[in-house]
N, C-alpha and C positions, 0 to 999 in steps of 0.2 A: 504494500500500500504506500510506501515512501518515494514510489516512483512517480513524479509527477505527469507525464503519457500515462496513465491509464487512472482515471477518478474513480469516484464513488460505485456511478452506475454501469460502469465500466468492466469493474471488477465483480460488480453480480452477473451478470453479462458472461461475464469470463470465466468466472468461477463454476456458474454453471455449465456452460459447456464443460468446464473441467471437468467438475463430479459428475459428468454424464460419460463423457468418454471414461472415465472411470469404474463409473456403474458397469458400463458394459465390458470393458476389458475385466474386472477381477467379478464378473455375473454374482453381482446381488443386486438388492430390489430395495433401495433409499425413499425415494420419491423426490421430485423437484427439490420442497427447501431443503431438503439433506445434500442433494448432488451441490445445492449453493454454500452451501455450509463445509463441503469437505472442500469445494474449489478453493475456496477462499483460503481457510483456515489452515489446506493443504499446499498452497502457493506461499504462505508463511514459515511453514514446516519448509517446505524444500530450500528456499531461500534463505534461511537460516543453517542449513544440514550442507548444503552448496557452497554459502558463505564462505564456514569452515574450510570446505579443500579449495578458497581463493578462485572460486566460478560464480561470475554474477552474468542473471538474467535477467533483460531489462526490455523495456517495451512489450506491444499487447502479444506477440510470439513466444516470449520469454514466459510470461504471467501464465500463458497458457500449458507451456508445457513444467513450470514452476509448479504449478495450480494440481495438473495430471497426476504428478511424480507424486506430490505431497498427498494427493486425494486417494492415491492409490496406496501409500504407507499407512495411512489412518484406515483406511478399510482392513489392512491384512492386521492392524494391529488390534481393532478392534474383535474381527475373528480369535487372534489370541486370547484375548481376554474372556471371550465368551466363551471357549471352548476350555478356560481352567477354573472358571467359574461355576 
């Protein structure tokens, strides 16, 4: 979100698409505001995890595949948890 190319409505936008390419690449069944929720919050996650090994992704291609990466961690992570649960 500290990247000024891509705002507010931008990043629902984008984040959805994310958690949707998401949804379907690790097949579960979120519904819209979750696939927004993991965009989003998964484009943070990766951008911070990327950070780390010195890879920044920037602009609305970056966000997106930022958003992917990140939306698809939280899903396999989530699976963890439910399955030691």
């Amino acid at each position: 979100m500290e990247n000024p190319q891509v705002g507010w409505i931008g990043a629902i936008v984008i984040g959805g698409l994310a958690g949707w390419l998401a949804e379907m690449f690790m097949k579960s069944d979120m519904g819209i505001l979750m696939n927004i929720i993991l965009g989003i919050v998964g484009a943070a996650v990766a951008n911070l995890v990327l950070g780390m090994f010195g890879v920044v992704l920037g602009g609305w291609i970056g966000y997106l595949i930022a958003g992917f990466v990140g939306a698809c961690i939280l899903i396999a992570l989530g699976r963890m948890l439910k399955r030691s649960a």
